[in-house]
C-alpha positions in Angstrom: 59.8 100.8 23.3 59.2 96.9 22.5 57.8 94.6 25.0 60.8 92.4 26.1 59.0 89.2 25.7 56.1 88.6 24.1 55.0 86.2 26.4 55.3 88.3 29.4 53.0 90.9 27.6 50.7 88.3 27.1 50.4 87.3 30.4 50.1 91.1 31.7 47.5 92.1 29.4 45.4 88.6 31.1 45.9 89.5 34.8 45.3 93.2 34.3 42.3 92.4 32.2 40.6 90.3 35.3 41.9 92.9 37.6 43.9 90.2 39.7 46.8 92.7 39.7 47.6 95.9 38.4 51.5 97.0 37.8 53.5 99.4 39.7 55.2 101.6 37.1 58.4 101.8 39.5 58.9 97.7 40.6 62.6 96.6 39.3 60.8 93.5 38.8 58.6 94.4 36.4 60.0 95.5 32.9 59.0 98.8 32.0 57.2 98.3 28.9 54.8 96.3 30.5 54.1 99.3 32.7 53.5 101.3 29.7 51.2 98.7 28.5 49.6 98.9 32.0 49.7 102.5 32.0 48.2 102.7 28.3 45.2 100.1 29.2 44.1 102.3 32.2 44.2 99.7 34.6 44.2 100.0 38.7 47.4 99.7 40.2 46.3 97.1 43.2 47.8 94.3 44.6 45.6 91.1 45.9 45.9 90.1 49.6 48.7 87.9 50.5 50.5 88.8 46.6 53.7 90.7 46.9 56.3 91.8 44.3 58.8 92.4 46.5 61.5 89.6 47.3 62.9 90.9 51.0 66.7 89.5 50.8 69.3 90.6 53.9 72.3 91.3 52.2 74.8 91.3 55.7 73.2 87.7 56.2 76.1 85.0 56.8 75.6 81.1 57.1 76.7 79.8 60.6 80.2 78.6 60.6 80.9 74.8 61.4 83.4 73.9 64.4 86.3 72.4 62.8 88.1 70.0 64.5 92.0 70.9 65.3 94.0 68.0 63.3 94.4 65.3 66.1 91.7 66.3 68.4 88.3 63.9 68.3 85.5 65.6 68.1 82.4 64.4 70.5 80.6 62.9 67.9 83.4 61.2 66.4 83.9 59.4 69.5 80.4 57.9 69.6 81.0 57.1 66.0 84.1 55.3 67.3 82.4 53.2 69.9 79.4 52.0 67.7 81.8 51.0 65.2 83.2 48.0 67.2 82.5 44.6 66.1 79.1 44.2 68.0 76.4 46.8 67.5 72.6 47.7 67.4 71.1 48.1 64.2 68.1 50.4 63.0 65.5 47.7 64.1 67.0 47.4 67.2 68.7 43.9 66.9 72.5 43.2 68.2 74.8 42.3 65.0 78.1 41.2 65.1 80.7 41.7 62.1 82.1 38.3 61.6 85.9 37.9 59.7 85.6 33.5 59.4 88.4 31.3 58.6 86.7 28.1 57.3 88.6 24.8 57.3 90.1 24.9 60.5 91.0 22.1 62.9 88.9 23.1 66.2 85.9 25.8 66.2 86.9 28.8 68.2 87.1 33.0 68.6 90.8 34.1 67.4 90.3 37.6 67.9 88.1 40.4 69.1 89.5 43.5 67.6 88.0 47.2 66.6 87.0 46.0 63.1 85.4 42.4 63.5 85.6 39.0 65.4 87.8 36.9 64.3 85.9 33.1 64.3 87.8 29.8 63.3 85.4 27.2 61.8 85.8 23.6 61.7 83.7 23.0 58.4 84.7 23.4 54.3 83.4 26.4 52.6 81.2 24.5 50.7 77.6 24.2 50.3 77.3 27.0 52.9 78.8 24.1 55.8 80.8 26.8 57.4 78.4 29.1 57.6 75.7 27.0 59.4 78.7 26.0 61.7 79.6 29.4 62.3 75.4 30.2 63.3 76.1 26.9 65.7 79.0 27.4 67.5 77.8 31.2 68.0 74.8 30.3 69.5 76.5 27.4 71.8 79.0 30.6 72.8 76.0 33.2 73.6 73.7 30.6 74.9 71.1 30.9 72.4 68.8 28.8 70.1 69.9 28.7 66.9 67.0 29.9 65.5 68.1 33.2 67.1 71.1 33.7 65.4 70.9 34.5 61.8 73.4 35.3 59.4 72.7 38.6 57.8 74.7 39.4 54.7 78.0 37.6 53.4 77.1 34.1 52.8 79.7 34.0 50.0 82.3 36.2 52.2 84.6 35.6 54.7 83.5 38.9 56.1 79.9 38.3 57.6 77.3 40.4 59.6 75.1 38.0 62.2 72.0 39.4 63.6 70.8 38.3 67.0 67.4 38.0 68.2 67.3 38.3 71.5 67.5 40.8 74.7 70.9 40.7 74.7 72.8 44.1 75.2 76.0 44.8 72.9 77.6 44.9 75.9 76.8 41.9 77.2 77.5 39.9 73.8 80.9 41.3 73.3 81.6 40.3 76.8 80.9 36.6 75.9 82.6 37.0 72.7 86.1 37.8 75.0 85.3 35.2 77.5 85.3 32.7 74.5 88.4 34.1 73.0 90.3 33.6 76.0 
């Protein structure tokens, strides 16, 4: 019978010649005219230390099932998902941010709205030349009673939609409690 690929002869005929194993005629692994070859070149049937042949696979082995949520119910880590999802948050580094929605162009700075998604800020400077945004980083800090070299505007310089980063001890709490204050 034909080896069924020459390469794997080749490589059978190496190991058996250095002795670093020797083939088990009856391994389903191991195609059989190899073990003829094995059988023909009169070689020790051995296995090294810490070698096996044998793959151990449990066959009444089930993944764990995931909890699925009943439609309408919140799951417990939804709802802390929920709650870090407000407009102010603490980022990876540990800094506050706050996600910004500005309306440049308007007659008096102010807070409009606090809501779920973002904080609604009226600015009293053209979108120009990035005006509104360094009057949106002033009239926040004059609101949180910071520097101004404290709040910095994180990404969406070209966006009404803007994420500011605060650099201070301020809590989340604490900020979003200003933030309502201000809105009135």
């Amino acid at each position: 019978m034909p080896c069924w690929s020459g390469v794997t002869c080749s490589f059978l005929r190496l190991i058996t010649h250095f002795n670093f194993v020797t083939l088990n005629p009856s391994s389903p692994f191991i195609p059989v005219s190899a073990c003829r070859f094995a059988v023909r070149s009169q070689s020790r049937l051995s296995v090294p230390v810490g070698v096996s042949w044998r793959r151990d696979y449990s066959v009444k082995r089930q993944m764990p099932k995931k909890d699925k949520p009943v439609r309408g119910q919140v799951s417990s880590g939804q709802e802390r998902q929920a709650e870090a999802a407000g407009p102010v948050a603490r980022d990876k580094s540990g800094a506050v941010t706050i996600t910004v929605h500005v309306k440049p162009g308007s007659k008096h700075n102010g807070i409009t709205d606090v809501s779920a998604e973002a904080v609604g800020v009226a600015v009293a400077a053209p979108p120009t030349d990035g005006e509104a945004n360094a009057e949106l980083v002033r009239y926040l800090a004059d609101v949180l009673d910071l520097k101004k070299s404290h709040v910095v505007l994180d990404k969406g310089s070209r966006s009404r939609d803007k994420v500011i980063r605060l650099d201070s001890s301020l809590s989340p709490e604490e900020v979003l409690k200003k933030l309502r204050q201000a809105a009135g």
